[in-house]
Each structure stands twice: as structure tokens, then as C-alpha cells.
N, C-alpha and C positions, 0 to 999 in steps of 0.2 A: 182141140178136141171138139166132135162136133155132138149134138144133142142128144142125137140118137144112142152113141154111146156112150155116154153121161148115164142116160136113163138105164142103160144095160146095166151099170155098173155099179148104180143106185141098187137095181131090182137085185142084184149079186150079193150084194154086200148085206140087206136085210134078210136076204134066205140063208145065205153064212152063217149071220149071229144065229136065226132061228135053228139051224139043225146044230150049232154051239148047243143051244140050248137041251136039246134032244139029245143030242148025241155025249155030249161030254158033262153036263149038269144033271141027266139022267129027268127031266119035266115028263112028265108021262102024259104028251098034250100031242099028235102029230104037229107037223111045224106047218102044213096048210091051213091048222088052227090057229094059231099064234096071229094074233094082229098086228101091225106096225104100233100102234098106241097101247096094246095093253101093257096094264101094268105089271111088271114084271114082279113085282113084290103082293100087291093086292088084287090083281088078277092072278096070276100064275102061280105066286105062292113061293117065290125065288126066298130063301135064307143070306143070312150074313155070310154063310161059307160058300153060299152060291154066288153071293156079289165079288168076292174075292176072285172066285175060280170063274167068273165072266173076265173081270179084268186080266187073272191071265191068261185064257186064251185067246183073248184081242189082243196083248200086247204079242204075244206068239205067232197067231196068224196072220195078223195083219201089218205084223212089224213096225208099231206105234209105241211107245214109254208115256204109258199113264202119271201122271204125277197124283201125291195125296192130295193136291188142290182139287186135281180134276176128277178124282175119284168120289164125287157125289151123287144123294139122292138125285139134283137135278138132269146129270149128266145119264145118270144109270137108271133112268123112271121106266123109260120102256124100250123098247128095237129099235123103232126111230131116234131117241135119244142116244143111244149109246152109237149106233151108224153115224151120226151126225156128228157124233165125239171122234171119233176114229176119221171121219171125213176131213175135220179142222184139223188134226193134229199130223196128218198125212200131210196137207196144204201146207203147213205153219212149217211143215220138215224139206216142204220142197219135192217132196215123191212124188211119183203119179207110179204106185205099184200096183201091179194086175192082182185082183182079189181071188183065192183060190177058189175051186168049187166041188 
């Protein structure tokens, strides 16, 4: 894989979760506002049934199986966080699957 799309695949994958969030969690933020680092709970304002309903459209669209270990605040803090979660558990599965858009 060479860098260039690495980076493509990077930038993919955090605008994913962002219109996730738009789209299927209903944030009423457009996703050009979303930061990679906000907090998704104390910026954004995400709920308990919203941390749930993240995890399952990650494990959905990105065809990763969250465990309750990995299912925490640290993993779930913000877009970066949770892309980075989904990044490792792709690796650790052996995938290289193309990220919808």
C-alpha cells in the first residue's frame, strides 16, 4: 500500500463515521463541522444510546466485531478515536477492506 492511499483511506474513513453521525445518530452539526478530536460526548453531546448505535454501525459498515473490552470511553472519545479503533481491529483481522462512501 503506498501512502498516498493510506491517506485517502484515512480521510474516508473519518468522514464515514462523521455523516454516521449525521446521518444515522440524527447530531444536528453538518459533518464539515465535526472535528477529528471533538468530543463526541462533551462537544457534540452524543448519549448512551448513541455510543451504542456508533458501535453498531461500525461494526456494520465497516465489518469489524467490537468487543465490551473495546467498547470504551477511551476508544469512543472522539472520530479519531473511534477510526483508529476500527483501524486496529481491521489489522488485527487481517482485512484491508475498502471503506464505503
Amino acid at each position: 500500500m503506498t501512502v498516498g492511499s493510506g491517506e485517502k483511506q484515512a480521510e474516508t474513513l473519518e468522514a464515514t463515521l462523521k455523516q454516521i453521525l449525521v446521518d444515522d445518530l440524527f447530531l444536528d452539526v453538518p459533518p464539515d463541522r465535526i472535528g477529528d478530536d471533538d468530543g463526541l460526548q462533551d462537544v457534540l453531546g452524543l448519549d448512551s444510546l448513541g455510543f451504542v448505535e456508533l458501535r453498531a454501525q461500525c461494526e456494520q459498515r465497516f465489518g469489524v466485531q467490537i468487543t465490551d473490552a473495546e467498547f470504551t470511553p477511551v476508544h469512543f472519545r472522539s472520530v479519531r478515536t473511534v477510526a483508529d479503533l476500527v483501524r486496529t481491529l481491521r489489522a488485527d483481522a487481517g482485512e484491508h477492506v475498502a471503506v464505503p462512501k
